[in-house]
C-alpha positions in Angstrom: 97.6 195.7 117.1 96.2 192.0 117.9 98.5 190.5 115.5 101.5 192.5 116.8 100.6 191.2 120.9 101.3 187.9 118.9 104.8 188.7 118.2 107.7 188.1 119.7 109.2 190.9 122.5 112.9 192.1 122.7 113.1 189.9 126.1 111.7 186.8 123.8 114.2 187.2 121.2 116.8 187.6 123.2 115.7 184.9 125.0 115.8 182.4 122.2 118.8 183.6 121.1 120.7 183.2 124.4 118.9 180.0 124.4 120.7 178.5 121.3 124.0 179.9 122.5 124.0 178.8 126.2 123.7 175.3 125.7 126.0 172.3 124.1 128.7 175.2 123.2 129.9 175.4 126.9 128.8 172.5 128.5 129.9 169.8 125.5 132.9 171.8 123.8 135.4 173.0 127.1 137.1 169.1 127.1 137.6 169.3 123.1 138.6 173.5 123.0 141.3 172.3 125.8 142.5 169.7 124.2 143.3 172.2 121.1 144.7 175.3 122.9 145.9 174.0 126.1 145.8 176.6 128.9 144.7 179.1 126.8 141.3 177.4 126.6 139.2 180.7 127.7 141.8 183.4 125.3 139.8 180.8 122.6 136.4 181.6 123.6 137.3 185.1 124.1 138.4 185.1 120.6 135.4 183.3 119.3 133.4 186.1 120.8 135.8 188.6 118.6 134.9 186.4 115.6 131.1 186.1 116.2 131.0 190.1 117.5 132.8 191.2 114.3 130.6 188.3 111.9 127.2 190.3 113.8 127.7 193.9 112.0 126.8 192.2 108.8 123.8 190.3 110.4 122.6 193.8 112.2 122.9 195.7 109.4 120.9 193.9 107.1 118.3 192.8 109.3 117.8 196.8 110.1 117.1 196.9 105.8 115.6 193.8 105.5 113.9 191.9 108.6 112.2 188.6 107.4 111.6 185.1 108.8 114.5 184.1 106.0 117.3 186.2 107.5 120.2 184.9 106.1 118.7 182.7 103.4 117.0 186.2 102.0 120.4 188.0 102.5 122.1 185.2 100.2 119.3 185.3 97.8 120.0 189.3 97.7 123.6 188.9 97.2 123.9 186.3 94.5 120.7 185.8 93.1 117.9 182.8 93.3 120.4 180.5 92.1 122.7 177.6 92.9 125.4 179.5 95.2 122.5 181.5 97.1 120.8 178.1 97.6 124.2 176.3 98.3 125.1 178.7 101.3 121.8 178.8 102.5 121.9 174.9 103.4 125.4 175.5 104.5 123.8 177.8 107.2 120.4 175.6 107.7 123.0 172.1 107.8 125.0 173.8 110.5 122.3 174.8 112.6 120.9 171.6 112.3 124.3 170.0 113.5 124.4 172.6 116.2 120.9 170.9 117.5 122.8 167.0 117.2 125.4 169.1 119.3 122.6 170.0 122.4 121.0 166.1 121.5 124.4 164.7 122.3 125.2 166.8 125.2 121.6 166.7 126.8 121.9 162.5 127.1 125.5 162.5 127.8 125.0 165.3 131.4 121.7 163.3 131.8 124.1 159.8 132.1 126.8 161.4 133.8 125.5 160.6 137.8 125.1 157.0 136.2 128.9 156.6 135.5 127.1 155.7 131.6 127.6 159.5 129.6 130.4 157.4 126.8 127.7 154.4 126.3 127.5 154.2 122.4 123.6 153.5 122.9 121.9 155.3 125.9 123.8 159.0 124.6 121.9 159.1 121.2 118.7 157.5 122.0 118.1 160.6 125.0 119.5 162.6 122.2 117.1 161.4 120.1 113.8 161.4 122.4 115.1 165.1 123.2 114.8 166.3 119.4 111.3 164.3 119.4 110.1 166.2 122.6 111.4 169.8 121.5 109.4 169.2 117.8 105.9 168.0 119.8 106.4 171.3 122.0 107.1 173.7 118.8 104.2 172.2 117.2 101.9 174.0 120.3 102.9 177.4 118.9 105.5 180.6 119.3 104.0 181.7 122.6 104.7 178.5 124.1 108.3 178.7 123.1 109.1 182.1 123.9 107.8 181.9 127.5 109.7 178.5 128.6 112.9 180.4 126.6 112.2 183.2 129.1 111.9 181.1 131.5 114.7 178.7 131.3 117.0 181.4 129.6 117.2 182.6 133.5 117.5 179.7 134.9 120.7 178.5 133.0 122.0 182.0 133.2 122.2 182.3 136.5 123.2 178.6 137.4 126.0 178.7 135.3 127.2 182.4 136.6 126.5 181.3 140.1 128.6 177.7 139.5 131.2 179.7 138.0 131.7 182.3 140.6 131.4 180.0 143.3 134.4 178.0 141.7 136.3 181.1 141.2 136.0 182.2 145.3 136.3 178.5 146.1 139.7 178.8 144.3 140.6 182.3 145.9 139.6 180.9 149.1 142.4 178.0 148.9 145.2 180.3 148.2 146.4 178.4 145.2 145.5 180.7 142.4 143.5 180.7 139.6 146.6 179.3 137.2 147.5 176.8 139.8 146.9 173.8 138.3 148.5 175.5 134.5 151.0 173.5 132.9 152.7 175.9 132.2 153.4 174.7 128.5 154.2 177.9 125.8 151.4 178.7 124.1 150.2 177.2 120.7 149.2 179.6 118.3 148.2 177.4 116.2 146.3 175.3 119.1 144.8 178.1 119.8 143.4 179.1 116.4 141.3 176.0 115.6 140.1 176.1 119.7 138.9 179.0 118.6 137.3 178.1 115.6 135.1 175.5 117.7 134.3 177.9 120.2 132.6 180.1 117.5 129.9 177.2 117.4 129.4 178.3 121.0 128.5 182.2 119.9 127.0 181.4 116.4 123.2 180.8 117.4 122.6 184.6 117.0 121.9 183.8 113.7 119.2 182.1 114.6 118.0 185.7 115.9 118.1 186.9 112.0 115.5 184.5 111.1 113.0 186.1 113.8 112.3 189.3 111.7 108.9 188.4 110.6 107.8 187.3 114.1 109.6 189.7 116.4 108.1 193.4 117.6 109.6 196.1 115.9 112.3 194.0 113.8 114.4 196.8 112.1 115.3 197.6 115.7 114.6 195.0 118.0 116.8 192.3 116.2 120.0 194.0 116.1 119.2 194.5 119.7 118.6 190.9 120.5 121.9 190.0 118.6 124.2 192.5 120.4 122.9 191.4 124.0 122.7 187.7 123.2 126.2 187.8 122.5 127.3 190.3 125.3 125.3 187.7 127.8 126.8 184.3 126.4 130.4 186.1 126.3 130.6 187.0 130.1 128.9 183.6 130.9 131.6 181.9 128.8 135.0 183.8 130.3 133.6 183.2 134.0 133.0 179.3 133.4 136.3 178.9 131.2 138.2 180.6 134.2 136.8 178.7 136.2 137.0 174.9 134.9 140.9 176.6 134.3 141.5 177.4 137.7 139.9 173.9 139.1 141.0 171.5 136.7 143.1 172.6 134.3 143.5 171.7 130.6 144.8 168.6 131.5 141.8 167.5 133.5 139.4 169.4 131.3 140.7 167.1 128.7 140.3 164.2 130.5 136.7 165.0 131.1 135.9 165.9 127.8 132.7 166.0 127.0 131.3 166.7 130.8 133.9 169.1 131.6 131.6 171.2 133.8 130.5 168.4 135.6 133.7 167.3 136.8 135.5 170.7 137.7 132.1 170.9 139.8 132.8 167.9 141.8 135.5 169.0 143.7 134.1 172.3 145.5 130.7 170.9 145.9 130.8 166.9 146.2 128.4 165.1 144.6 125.6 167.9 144.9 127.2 169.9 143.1 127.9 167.5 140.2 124.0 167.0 140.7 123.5 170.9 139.7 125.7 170.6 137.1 123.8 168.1 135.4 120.2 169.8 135.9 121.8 172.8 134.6 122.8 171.5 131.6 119.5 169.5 130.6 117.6 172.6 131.5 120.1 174.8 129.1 119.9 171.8 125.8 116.4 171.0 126.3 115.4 174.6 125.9 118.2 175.4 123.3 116.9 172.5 120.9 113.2 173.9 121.6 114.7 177.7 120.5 116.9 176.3 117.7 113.8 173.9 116.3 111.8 176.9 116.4 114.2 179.2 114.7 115.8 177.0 112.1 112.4 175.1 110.8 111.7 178.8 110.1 114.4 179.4 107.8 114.1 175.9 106.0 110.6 177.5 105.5 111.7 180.2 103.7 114.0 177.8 101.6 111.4 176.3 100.4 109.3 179.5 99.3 112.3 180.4 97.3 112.5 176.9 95.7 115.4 176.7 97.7 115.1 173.6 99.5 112.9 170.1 98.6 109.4 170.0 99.8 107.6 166.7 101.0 104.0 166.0 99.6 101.7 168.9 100.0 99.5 167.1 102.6 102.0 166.6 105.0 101.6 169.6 107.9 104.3 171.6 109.4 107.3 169.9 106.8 109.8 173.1 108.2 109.7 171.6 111.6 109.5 167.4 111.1 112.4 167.9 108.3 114.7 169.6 110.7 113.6 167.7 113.3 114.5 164.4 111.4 118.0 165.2 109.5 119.1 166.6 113.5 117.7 162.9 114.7 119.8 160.8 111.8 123.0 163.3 112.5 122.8 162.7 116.7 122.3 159.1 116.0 125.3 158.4 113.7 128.0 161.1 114.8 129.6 161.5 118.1 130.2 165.3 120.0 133.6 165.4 118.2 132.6 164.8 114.9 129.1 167.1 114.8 131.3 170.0 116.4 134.0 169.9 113.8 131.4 169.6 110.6 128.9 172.3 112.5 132.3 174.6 112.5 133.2 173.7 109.2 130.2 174.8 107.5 129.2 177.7 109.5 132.2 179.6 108.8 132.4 178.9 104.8 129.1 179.7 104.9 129.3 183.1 106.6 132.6 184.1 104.3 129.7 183.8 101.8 127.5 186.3 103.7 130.3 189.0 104.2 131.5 188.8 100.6 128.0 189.2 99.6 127.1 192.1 101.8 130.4 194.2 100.8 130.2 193.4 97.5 126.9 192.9 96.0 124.9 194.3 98.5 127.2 197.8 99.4 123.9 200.1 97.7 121.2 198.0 99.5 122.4 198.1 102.8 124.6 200.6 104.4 127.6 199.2 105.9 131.5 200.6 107.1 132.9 198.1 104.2 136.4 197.1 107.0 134.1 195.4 109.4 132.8 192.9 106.7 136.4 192.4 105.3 137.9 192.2 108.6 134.9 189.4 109.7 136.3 187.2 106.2 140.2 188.0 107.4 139.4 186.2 111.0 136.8 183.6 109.9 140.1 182.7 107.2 142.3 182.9 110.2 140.6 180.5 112.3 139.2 178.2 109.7 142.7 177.3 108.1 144.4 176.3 111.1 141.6 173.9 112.3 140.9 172.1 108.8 144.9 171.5 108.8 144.7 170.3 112.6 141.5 167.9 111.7 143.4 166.5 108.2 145.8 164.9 110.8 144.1 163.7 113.7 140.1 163.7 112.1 140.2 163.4 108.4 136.5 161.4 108.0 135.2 164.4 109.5 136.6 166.9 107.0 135.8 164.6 104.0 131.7 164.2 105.0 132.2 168.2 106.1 133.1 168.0 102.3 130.5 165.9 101.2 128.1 167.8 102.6 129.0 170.9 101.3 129.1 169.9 97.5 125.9 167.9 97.6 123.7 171.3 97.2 124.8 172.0 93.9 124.5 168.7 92.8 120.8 168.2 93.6 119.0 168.2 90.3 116.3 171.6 89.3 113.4 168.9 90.1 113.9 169.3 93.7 113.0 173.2 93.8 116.3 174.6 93.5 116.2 176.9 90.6 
């Protein structure tokens, strides 16, 4: 009963999980998802809440079999075996998430610099990144309890900034009388714009995976994590439509673009000055610093689990808490040598390959372990395909260094020799 006090509540795990998911996704990717879908900016993160929904069922469903502090590395393991392609997708998945923490690094120094005029400087962006990732591991190291209450905590405050920024805008536009589409371009829609937009804006919904690797520290896990999942992404969803409509209706793509990478500072300057900029900006270090504290917590979990299926190298047995300093060092290298852009893209990249693994595995291999309607994993492959194809063709014009270390990356798994664990 002790032991089980120690664990992790619904309300904990769904804060974490919001936690990851309200962060660098809306505050960082708005300027880039515009610049790929044009007006239709918020249809894309509406449709990368249809991607992430439909991806969930397999996540749910196995975690309600199978709850463990290896969630998707275990699920992998189950569906191919303890070999080369379980191992590969599992460091697609624990690479990704580790991007997704360069992602809230990046964005954390950039809102922190924006009042300063000094959120593009090539320096001052990834060195607050960096002493961000360095703050969030020293925190962790205090212990679970710690993080779960400042999630809590924070979860609400970000939550109801953000919702209270984006109404506000919306009545600020009502109350001018020019309309939410007034500033539209009114271009046609681009389909296959919209597509890849939408392929980024998945980054924005996929930290619910992070809730998979709670199983062994959460209350009741064959129930509560499916929970957490579900109402982690029904939370982020709503939160993302009222602040896409809302940056639509006060800048526009256009200006969204042009802000880029602080998209929710600017469309806050208008309706509320320079104070309101000012909120913007403590909103969003509040939402990154407590999403890399969640997402440190979570992922050094699963890299734990990595390595107790010889999954994933080990450092010399006397070094303490290795999950947590390696995750917290390969997220400082990537924030220091990649820029929003590039992290986003590679983060996408890999997530989605990775999680076409997971639904091929559970309707395939894992139909007798784990009860599933077999169309809902199908129909997740048939959208993350979708999605993924238009972006990579998208990137291969305007980005291809990205796709070729995205590339990289993913072949260097296989390639790591037996004497590093992976067996």
């Amino acid at each position: 009963m002790m032991a089980d006090k120690k664990k992790l509540t619904l309300a904990g795990s769904v804060s974490l999980g919001a936690g990851v998911m309200v962060g660098a996704g809306i505050f960082a990717l708005v300027g880039q998802v515009a610049g790929l879908a044009g007006d239709w900016f918020p249809v894309a993160f509406l449709g990368g809440a249809i991607v992430a929904g439909v991806s969930s069922y397999a996540y749910v469903r196995y975690s309600s079999v199978n709850p463990s502090s290896g969630g998707i590395a275990m699920l992998l393991k189950d569906a191919y075996g303890p070999g080369v392609a379980a191992g590969s997708f599992s460091l697609f998945m624990y690479v990704s998430m580790v991007v997704a923490e360069s992602l809230l690094a990046r964005t954390f120094g950039t809102y922190l610099l924006t009042p300063f005029g000094l959120q593009g400087s090539v320096v001052l962006v990834p060195l607050l990144g960096v002493l961000a990732i360095a703050a969030a591991a020293i925190v962790n190291l205090v212990g679970n309890r710690l993080v779960e209450g400042s999630a809590t905590v924070t979860a609400i405050i970000k939550v109801v900034g953000i919702a209270v920024l984006a109404i506000a805008g919306l009545i600020g536009t009502a109350a001018s009388g020019d309309g939410l589409f007034a500033n539209a371009s009114g271009q046609p829609a681009d389909l296959v714009g919209v597509l890849a937009g939408t392929t980024l804006c998945v980054l924005a919904y996929k930290g619910f995976t992070t809730i998979t690797n709670q199983g062994g520290d959460i209350r009741d896990p064959k129930k509560n994590v499916g929970r957490s999942i579900m109402i982690s992404i029904a939370i982020c969803t709503v939160l993302y439509l009222l602040i896409t409509v809302s940056v639509a209706s006060s800048l526009g793509a256009e200006g969204a673009v042009k802000a880029r990478d602080f998209a929710l500072a600017q469309a806050a300057e208008p309706l509320f000055g320079a104070w309101g900029v000012g909120l913007t900006v403590a909103i969003a270090v509040v939402a990154t610093l407590s999403g890399l504290l969640a997402s440190l917590y979570s992922v050094s979990r699963l890299y734990a689990m990595l390595q107790d299926m010889r999954q994933a190298p080990s450092l010399p047995a006397r070094i303490p808490h290795q999950p947590l300093l390696i995750t917290a060092g390969l997220a400082i290298v990537v924030t220091a040598f990649l820029d929003l852009t590039q992290i986003a893209s590679m983060g996408a990249i890999l997530y989605l390959s990775m999680d076409i693994a997971v639904q091929w595995g559970l309707v395939r291999r894992l139909r007798d372990k784990v009860p599933t309607r077999r169309w809902v994993p199908m129909l997740a492959i048939l959208l993350d395909v979708v999605v993924l194809v238009p972006f990579i063709a998208v990137k291969v014009q305007s980005d291809v260094v990205t796709i070729v270390v995205a590339l990289a990356v993913a072949a260097s798994p296989s390639s790591l020799p037996r004497s590093s664990g992976y067996v």
